[in-house]
Each structure stands twice: as C-alpha cells, then as structure tokens.
Backbone as XML, in Angstrom:
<?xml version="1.0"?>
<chain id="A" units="angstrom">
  <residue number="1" name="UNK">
    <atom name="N" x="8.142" y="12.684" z="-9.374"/>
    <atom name="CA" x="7.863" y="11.293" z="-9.068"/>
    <atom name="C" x="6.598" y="11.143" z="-8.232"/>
  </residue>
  <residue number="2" name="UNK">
    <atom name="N" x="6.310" y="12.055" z="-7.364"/>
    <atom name="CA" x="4.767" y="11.862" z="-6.799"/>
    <atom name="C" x="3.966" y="12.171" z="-7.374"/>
  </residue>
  <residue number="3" name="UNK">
    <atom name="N" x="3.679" y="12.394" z="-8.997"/>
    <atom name="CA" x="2.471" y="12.267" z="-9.896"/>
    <atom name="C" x="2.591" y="10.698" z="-10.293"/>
  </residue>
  <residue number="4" name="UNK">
    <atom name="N" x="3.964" y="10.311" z="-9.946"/>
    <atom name="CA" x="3.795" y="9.050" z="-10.874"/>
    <atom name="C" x="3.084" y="8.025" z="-9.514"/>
  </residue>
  <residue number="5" name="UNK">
    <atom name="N" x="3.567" y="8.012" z="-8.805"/>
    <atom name="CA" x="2.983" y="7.265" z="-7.326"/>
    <atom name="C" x="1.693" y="7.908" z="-6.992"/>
  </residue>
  <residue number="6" name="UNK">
    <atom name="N" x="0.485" y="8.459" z="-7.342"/>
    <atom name="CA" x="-0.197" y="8.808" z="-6.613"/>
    <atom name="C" x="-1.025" y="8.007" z="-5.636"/>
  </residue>
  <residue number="7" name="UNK">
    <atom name="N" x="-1.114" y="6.806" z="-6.115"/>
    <atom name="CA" x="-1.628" y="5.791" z="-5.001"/>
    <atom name="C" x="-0.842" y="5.645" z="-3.771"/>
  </residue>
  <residue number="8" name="UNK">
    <atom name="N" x="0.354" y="5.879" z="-3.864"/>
    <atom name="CA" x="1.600" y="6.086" z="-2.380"/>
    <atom name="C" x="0.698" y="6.087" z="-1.061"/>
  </residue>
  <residue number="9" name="UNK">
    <atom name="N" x="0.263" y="7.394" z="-1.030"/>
    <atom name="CA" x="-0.073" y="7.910" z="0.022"/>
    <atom name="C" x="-1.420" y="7.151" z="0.299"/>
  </residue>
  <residue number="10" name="UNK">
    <atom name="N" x="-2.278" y="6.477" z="-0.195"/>
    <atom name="CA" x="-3.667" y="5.755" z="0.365"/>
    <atom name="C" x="-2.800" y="4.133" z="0.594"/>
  </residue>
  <residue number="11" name="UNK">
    <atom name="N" x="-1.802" y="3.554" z="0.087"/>
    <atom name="CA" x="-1.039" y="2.821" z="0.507"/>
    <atom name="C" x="-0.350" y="2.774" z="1.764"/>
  </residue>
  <residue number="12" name="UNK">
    <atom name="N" x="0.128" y="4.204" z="1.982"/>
    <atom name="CA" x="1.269" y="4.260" z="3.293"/>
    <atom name="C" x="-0.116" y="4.715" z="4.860"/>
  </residue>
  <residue number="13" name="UNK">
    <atom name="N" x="-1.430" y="4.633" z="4.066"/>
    <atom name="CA" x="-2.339" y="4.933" z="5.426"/>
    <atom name="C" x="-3.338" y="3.777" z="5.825"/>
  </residue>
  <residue number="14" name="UNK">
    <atom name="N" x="-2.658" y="2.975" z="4.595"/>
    <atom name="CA" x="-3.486" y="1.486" z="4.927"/>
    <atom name="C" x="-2.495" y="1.098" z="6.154"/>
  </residue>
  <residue number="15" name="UNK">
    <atom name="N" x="-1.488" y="1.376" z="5.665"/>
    <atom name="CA" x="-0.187" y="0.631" z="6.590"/>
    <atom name="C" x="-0.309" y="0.898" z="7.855"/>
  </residue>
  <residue number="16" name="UNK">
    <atom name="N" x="-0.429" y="2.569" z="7.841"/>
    <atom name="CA" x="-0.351" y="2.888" z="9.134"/>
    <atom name="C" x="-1.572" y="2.684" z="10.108"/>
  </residue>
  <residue number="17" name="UNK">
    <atom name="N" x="-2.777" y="2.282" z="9.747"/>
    <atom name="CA" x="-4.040" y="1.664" z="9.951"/>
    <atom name="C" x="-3.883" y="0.425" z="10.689"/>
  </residue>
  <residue number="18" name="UNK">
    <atom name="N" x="-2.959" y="-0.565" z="9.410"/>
    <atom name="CA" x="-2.577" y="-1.682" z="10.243"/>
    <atom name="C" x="-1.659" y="-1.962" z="11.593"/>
  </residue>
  <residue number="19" name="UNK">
    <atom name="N" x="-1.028" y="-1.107" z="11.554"/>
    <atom name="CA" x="0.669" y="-1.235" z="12.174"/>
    <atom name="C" x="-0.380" y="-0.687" z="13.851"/>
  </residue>
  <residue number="20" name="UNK">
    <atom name="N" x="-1.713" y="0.516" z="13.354"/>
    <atom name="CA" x="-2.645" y="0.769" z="14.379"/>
    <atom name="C" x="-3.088" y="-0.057" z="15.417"/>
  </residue>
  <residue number="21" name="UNK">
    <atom name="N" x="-3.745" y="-0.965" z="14.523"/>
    <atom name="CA" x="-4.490" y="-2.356" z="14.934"/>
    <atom name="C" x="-3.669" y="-2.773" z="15.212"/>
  </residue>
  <residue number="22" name="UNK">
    <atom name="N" x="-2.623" y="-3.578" z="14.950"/>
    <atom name="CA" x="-1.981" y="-4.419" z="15.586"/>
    <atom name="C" x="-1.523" y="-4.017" z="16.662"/>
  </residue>
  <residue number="23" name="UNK">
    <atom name="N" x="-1.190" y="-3.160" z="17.189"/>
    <atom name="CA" x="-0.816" y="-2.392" z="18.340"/>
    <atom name="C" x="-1.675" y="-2.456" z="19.038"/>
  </residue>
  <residue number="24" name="UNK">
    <atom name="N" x="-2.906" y="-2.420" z="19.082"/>
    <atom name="CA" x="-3.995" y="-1.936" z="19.714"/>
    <atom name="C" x="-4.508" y="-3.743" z="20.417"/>
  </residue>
  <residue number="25" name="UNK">
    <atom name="N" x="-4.343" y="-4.747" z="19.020"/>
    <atom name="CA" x="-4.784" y="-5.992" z="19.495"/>
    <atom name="C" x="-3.587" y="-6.696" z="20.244"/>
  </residue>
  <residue number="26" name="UNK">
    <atom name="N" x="-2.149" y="-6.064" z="20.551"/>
    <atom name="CA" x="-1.196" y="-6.892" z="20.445"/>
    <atom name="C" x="-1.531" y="-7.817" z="21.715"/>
  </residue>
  <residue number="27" name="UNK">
    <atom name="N" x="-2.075" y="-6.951" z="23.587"/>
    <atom name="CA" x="-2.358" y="-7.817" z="24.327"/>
    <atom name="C" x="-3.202" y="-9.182" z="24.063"/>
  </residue>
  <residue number="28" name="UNK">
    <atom name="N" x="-4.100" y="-9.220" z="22.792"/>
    <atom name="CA" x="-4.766" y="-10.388" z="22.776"/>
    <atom name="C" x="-4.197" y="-11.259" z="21.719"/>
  </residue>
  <residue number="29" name="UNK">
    <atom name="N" x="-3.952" y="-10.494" z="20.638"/>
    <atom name="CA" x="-3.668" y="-11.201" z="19.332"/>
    <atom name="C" x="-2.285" y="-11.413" z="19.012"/>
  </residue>
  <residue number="30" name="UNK">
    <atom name="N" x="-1.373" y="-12.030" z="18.873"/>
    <atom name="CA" x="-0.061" y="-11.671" z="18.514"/>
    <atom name="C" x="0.265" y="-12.713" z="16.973"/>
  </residue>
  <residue number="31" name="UNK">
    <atom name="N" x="0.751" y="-11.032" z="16.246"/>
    <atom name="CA" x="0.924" y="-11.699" z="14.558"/>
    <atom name="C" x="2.253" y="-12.232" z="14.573"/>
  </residue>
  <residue number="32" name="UNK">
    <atom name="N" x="3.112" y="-12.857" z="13.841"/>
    <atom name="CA" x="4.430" y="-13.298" z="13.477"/>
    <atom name="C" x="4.836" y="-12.500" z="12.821"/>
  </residue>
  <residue number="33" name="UNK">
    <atom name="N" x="6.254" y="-11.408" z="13.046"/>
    <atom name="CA" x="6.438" y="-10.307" z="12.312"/>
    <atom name="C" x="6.627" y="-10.683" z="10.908"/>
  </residue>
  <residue number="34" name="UNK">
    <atom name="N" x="7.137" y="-11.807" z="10.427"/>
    <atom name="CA" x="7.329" y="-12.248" z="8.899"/>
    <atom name="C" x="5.633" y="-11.695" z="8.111"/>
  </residue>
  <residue number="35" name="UNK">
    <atom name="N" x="4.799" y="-12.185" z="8.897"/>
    <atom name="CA" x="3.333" y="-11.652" z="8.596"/>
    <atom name="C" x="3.500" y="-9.895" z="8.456"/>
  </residue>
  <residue number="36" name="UNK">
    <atom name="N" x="3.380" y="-9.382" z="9.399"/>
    <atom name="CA" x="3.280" y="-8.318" z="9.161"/>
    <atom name="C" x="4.118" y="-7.723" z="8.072"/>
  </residue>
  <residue number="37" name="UNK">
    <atom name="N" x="5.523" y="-7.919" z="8.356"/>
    <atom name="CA" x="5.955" y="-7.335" z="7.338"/>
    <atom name="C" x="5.529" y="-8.010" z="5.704"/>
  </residue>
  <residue number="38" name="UNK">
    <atom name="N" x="5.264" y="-8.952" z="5.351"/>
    <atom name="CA" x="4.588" y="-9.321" z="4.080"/>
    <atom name="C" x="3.107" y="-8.422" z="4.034"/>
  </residue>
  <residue number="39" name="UNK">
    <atom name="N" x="2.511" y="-8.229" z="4.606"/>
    <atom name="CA" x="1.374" y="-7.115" z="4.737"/>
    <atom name="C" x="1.709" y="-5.686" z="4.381"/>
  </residue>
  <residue number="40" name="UNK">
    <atom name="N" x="2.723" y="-5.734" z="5.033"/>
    <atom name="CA" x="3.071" y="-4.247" z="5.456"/>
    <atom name="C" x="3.944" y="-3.443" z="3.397"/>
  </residue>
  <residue number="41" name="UNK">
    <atom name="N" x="4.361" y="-4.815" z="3.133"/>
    <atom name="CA" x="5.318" y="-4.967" z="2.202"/>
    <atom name="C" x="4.283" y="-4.828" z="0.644"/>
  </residue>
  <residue number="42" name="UNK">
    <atom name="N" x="3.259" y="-5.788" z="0.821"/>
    <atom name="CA" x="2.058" y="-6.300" z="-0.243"/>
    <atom name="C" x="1.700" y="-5.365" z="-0.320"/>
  </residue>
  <residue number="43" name="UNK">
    <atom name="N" x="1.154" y="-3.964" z="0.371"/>
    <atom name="CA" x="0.424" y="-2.976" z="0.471"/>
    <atom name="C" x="1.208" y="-1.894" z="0.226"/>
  </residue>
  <residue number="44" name="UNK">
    <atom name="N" x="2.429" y="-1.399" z="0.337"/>
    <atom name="CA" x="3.235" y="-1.125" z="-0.502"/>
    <atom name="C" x="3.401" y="-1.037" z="-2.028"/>
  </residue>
  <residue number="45" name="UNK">
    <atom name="N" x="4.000" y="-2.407" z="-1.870"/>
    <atom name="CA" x="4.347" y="-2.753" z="-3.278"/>
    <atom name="C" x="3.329" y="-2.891" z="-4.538"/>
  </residue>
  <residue number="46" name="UNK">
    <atom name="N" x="1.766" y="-2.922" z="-3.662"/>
    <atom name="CA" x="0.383" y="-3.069" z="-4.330"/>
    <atom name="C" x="0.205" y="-1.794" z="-4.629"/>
  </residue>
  <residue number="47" name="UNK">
    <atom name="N" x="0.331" y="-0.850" z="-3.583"/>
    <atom name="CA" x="-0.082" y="0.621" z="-4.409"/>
    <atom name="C" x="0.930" y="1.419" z="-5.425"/>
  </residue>
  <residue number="48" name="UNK">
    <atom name="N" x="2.011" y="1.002" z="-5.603"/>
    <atom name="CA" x="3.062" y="1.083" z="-6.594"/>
    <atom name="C" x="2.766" y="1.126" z="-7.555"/>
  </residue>
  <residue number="49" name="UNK">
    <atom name="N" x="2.444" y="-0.733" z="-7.615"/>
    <atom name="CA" x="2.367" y="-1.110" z="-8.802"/>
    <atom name="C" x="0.661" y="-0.540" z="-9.615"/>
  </residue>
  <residue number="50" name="UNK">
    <atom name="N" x="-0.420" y="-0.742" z="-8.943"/>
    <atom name="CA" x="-1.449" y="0.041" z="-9.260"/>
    <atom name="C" x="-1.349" y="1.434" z="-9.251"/>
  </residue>
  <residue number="51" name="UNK">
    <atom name="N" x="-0.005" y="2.458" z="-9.567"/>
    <atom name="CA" x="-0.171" y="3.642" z="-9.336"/>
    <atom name="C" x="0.428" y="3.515" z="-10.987"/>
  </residue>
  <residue number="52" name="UNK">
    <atom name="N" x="1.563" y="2.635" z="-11.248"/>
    <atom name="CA" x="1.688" y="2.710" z="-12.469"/>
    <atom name="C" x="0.858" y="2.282" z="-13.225"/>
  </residue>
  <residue number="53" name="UNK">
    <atom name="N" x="-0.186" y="1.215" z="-13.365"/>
    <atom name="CA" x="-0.577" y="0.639" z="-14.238"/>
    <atom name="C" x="-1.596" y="1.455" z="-14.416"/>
  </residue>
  <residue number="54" name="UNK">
    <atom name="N" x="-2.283" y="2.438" z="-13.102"/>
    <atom name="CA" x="-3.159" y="3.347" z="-13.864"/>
    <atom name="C" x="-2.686" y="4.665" z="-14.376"/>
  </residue>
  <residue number="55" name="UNK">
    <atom name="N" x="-1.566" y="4.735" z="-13.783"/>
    <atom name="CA" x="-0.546" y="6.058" z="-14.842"/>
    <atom name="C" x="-0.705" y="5.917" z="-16.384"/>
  </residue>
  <residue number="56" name="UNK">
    <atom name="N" x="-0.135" y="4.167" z="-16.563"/>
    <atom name="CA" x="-0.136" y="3.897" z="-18.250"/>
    <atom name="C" x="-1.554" y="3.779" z="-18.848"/>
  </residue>
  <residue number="57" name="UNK">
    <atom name="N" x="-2.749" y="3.694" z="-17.832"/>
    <atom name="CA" x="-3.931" y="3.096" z="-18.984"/>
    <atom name="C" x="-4.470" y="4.981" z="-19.327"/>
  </residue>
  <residue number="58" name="UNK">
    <atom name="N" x="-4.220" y="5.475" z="-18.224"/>
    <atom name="CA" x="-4.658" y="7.065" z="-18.808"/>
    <atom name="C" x="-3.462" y="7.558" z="-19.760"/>
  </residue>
  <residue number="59" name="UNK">
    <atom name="N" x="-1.927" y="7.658" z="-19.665"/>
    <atom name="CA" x="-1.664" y="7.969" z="-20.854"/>
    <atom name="C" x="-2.239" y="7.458" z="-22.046"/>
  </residue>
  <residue number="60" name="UNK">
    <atom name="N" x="-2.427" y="6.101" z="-21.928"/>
    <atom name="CA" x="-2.889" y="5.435" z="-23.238"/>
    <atom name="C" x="-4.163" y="6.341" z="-24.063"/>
  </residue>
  <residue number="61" name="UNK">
    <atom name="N" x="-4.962" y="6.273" z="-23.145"/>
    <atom name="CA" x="-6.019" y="6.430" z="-23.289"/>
    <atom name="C" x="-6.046" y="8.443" z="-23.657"/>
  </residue>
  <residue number="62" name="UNK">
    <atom name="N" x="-5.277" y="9.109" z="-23.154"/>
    <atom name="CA" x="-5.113" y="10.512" z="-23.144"/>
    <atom name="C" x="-3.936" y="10.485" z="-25.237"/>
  </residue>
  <residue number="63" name="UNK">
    <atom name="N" x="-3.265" y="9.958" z="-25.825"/>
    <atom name="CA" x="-2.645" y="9.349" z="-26.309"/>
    <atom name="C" x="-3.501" y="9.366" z="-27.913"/>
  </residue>
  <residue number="64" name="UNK">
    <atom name="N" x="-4.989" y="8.175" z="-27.437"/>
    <atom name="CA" x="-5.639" y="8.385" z="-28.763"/>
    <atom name="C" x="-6.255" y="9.185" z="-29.418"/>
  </residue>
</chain>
C-alpha cells in the first residue's frame, strides 16, 4: 500500500510544517481548530487522492 500512497509522506510534512507554524505563531495569531483541522484534513485527503490519480494515469499510460 505505500507504492500506492506515494504522495503520503510529502502530505504528512506539509502537515507537520503547518501544525509547526501554528505553534510557533500561536502567541500572536490564534486559528479556530475547525480551521486547522480542515487544513490539516484537505492536505491529507489531497495527497491521497493525487497519489491515486497519478498511480492510474501511469498505469494507463505504462498499459499502451
């Protein structure tokens, strides 16, 4: 399953990038956790789904 996710891992270091920053800005800036977690969630669920869709365009393409 981690050939099929390979985007996972540049996904789970965006996250941890953010989850960085926000920590770092929290004395000045403060997000609404519903925010974060939709961030936290989008970026996720974004490198997922772009891990499959470029899984299928190279089979395709490996295929003809």
């Amino acid at each position: 399953m981690a050939d099929r996710f390979h985007l996972l891992k540049y996904g789970l270091a965006i996250v941890l990038v953010f989850i960085g920053g926000k920590m770092t800005l929290m004395p000045w800036f403060h997000m609404l956790v519903e925010w974060s977690l939709a961030v936290v969630g989008g970026v996720i669920l974004g490198s997922l789904v772009l891990s499959l869709l470029i899984t299928r365009k190279e089979d395709q393409t490996q295929s003809l």
